[in-house]
N, CA, C and O of each residue as an XYZ file, in Angstrom:
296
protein
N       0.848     -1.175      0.000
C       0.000      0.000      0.000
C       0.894      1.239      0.000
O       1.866      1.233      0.755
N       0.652      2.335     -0.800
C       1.468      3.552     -0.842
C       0.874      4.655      0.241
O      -0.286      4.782      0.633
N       2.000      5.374      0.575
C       1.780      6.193      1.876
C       0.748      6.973      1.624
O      -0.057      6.628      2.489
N       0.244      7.817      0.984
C      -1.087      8.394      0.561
C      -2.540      7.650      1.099
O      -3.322      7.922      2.009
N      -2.482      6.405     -0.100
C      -3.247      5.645      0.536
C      -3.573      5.079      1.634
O      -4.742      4.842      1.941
N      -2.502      4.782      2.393
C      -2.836      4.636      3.853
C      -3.064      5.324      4.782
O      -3.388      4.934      5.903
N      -2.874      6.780      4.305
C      -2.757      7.815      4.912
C      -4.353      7.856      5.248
O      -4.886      7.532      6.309
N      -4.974      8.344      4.051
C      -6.544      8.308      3.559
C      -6.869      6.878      3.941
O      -7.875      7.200      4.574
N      -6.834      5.476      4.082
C      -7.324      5.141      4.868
C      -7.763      5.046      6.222
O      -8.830      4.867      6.810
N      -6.575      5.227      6.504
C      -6.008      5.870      8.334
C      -7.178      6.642      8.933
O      -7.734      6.277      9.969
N      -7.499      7.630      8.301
C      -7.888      8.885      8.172
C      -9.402      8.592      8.277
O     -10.207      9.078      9.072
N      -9.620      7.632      7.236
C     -11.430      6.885      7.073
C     -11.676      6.039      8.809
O     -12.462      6.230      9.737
N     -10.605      5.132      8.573
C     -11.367      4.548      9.376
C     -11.217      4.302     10.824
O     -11.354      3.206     11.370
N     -10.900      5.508     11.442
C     -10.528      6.364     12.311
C     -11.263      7.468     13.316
O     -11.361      7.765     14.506
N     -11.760      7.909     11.835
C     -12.198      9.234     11.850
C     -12.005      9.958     12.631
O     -12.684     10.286     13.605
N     -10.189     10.579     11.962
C      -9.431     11.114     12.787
C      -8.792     12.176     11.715
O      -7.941     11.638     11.006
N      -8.963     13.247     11.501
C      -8.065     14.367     10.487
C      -6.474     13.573     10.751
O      -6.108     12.731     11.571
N      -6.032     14.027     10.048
C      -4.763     13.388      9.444
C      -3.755     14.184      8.264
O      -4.012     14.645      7.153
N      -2.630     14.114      8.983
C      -1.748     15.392      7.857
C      -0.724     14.669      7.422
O       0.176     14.118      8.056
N      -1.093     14.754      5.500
C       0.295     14.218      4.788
C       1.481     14.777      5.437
O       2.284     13.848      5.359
N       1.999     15.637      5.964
C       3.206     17.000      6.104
C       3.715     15.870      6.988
O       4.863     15.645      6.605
N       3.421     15.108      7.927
C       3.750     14.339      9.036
C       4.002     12.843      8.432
O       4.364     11.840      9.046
N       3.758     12.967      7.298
C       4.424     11.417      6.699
C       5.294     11.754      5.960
O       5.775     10.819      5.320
N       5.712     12.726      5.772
C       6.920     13.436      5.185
C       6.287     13.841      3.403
O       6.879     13.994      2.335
N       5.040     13.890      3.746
C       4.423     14.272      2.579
C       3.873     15.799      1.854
O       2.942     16.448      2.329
N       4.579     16.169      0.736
C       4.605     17.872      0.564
C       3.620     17.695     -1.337
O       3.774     16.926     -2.286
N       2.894     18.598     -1.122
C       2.464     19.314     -2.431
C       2.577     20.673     -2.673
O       2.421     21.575     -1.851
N       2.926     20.793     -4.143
C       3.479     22.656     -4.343
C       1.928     23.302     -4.953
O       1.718     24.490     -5.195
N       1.078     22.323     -5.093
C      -0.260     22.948     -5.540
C      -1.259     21.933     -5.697
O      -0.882     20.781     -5.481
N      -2.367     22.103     -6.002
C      -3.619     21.334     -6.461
C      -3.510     20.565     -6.920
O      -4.084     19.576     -6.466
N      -2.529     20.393     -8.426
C      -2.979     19.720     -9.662
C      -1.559     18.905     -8.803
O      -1.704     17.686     -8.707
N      -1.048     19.128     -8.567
C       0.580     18.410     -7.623
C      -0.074     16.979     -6.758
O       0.303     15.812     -6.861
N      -1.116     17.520     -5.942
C      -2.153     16.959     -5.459
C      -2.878     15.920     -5.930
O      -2.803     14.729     -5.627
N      -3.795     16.636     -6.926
C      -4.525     15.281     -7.617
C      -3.836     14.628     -8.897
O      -4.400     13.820     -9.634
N      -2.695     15.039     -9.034
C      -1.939     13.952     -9.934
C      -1.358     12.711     -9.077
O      -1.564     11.538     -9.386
N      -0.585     13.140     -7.931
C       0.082     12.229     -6.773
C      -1.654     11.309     -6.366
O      -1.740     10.124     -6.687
N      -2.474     11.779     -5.903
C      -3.776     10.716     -5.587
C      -4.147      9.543     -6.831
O      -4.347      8.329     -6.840
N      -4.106     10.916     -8.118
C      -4.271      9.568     -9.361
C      -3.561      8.536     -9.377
O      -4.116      7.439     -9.432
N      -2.002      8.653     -9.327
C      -1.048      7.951     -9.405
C      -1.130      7.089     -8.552
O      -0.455      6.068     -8.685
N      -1.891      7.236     -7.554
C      -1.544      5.766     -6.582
C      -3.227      4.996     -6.535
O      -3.648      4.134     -5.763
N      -4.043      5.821     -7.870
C      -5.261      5.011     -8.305
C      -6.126      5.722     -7.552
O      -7.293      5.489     -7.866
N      -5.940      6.825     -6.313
C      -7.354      6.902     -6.006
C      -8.171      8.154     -6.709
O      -7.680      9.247     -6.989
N      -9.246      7.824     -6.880
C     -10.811      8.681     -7.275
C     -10.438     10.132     -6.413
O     -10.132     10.386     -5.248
N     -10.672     11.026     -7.827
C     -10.595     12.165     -7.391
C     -12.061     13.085     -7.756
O     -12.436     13.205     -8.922
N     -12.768     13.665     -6.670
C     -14.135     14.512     -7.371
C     -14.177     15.595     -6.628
O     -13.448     15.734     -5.646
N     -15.007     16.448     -7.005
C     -15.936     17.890     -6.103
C     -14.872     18.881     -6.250
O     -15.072     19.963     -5.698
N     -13.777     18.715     -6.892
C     -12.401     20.073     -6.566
C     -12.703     21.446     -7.148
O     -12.595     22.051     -8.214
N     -13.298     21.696     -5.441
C     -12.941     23.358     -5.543
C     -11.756     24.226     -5.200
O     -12.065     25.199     -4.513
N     -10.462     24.119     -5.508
C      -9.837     24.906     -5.757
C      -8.897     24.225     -4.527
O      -7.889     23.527     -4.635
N      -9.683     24.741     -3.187
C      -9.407     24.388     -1.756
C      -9.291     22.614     -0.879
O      -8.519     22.104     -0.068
N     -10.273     22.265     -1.465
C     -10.142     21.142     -0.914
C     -10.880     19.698     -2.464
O     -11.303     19.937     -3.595
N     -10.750     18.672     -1.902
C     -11.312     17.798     -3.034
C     -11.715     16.664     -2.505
O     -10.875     16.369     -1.655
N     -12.674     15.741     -2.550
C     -13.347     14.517     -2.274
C     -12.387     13.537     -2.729
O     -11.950     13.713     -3.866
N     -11.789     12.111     -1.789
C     -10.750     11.331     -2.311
C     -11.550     10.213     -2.053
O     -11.892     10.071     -0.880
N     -12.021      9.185     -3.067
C     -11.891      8.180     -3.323
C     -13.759      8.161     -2.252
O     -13.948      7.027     -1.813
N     -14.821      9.066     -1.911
C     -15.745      9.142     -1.234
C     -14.989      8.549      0.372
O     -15.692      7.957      1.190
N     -13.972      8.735      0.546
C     -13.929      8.724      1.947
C     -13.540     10.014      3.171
O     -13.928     10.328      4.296
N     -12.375     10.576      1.997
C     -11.785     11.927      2.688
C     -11.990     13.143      1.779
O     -12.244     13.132      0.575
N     -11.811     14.304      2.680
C     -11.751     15.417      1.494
C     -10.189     15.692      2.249
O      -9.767     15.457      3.381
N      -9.588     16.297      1.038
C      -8.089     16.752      1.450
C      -8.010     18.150      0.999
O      -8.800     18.665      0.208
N      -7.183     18.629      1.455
C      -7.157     20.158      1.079
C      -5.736     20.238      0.631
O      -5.006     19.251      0.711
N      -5.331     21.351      0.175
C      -4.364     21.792     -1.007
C      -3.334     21.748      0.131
O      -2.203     22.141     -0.155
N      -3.538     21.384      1.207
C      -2.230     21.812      2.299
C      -2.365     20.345      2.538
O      -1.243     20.233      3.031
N      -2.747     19.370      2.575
C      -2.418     17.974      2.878
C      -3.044     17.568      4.140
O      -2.510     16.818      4.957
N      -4.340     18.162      4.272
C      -4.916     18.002      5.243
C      -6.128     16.703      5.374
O      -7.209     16.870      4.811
N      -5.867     15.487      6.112
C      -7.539     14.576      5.521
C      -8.118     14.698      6.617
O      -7.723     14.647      7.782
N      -9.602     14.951      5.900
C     -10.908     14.664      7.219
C     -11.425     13.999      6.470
O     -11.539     14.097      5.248
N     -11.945     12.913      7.517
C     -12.775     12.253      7.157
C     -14.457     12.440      6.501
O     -15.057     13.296      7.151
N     -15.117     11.965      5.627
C     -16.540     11.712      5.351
C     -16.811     11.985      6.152
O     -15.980     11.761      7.033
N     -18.404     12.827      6.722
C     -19.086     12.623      7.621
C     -20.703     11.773      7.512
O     -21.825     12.274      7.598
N     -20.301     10.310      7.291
C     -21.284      9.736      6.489
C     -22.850      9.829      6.942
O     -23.888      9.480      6.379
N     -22.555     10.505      8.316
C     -23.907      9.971      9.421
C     -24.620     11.024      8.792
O     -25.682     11.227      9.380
N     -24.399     11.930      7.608
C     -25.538     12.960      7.436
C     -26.099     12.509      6.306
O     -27.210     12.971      6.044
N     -25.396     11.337      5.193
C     -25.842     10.878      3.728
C     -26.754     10.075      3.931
O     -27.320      9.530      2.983
């Protein structure tokens, strides 16, 4: 499993915010962002600018930030 991904799992099933920066993980922008998520296969949707929906479990933000889904409202 690649550090991203476990990261964002971590993160799901937890439901615990969670920061790439602390896995020694850096992005210089957005598209830096959802190219590195593609690359390790996960589903990218909803990107506003700021943050983006990963794979329907986390949203991450342009700073490497994951929170979890908050599924109890869907």
């Amino acid at each position: 499993m690649n550090t991203l991904t476990a990261l964002i799992n971590t993160a799901s099933a937890t439901n615990k915010t969670r920061f790439a920066a602390q896995r020694g993980i850096f992005f210089d922008s957005m598209a830096d962002m959802i190219a590195k998520l593609n690359a390790e296969g996960l589903a990218t949707q909803q990107n506003d600018g700021e943050r983006v929906l990963v794979s329907n479990k986390v949203w991450m933000t342009r700073h490497g930030v994951a929170t979890p889904v908050n599924t109890s409202n869907l």
